[in-house]
C-alpha positions as CSV (number, residue, x, y, z in Angstrom):
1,X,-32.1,18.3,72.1
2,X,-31.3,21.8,71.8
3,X,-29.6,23.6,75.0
4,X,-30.6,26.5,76.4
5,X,-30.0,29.0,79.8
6,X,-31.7,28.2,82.5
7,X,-34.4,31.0,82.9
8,X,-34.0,31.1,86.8
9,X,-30.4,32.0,86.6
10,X,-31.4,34.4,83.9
11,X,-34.0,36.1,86.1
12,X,-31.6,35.8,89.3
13,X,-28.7,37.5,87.4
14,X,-31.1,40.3,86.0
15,X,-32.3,41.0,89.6
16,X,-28.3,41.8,90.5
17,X,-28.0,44.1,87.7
18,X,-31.2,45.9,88.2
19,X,-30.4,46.1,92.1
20,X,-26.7,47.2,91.3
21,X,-25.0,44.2,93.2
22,X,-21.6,42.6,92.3
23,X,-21.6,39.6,89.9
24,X,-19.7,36.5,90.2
25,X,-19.5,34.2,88.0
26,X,-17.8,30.8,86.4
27,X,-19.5,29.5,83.2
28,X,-18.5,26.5,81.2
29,X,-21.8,27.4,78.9
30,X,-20.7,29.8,76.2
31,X,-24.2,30.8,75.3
32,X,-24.5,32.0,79.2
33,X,-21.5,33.3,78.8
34,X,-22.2,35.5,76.0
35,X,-25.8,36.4,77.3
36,X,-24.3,37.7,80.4
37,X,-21.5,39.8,78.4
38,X,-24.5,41.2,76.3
39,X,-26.2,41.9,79.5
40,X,-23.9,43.9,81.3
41,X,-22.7,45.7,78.1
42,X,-26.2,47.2,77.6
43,X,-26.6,48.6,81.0
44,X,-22.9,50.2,80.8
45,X,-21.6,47.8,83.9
46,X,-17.8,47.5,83.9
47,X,-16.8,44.0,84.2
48,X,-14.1,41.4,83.6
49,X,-13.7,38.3,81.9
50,X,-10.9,35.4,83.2
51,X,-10.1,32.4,81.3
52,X,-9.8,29.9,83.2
53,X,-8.8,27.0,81.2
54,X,-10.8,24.4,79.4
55,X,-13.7,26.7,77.9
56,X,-14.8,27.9,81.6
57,X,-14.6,32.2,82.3
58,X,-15.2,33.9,85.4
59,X,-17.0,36.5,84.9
60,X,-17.0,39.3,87.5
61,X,-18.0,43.0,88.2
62,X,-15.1,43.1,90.6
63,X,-12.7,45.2,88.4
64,X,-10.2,46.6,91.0
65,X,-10.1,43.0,93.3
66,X,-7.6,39.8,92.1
67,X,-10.0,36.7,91.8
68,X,-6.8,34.8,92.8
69,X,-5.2,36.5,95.9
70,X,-7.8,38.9,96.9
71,X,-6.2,42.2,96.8
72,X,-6.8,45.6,95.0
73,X,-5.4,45.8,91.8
């Protein structure tokens, strides 16, 4: 059984980019991961990855906001 991205979440997180809305993410699923990346790159969105430990990234379009604490960077 091959694994592959769920093309709901695919089509939901292509809506946000087209509409220009902030993107949230956590991914354990490095092909998601990497499709998103790809994504964002292509349409010239700034974005940032965190690591959060045991293959899972958070993925965000909130560059100037802490995931942590909350506050402007």
């Amino acid at each position: 059984m091959s694994k592959i991205i769920n093309s709901e979440w695919q089509s939901t997180i292509m809506s946000k980019i087209y509409q220009h809305q902030e993107i949230d993410e956590t991914i354990s699923f490095r092909p998601a991961s990497q499709w998103l990346i790809i994504q964002l790159t292509n349409v010239g969105i700034s974005f940032k990855i965190f690591n959060l430990g045991l293959g899972v990234n958070r993925i965000s379009t909130k560059t100037d906001i802490c995931p942590c604490c909350r506050q402007k960077l």
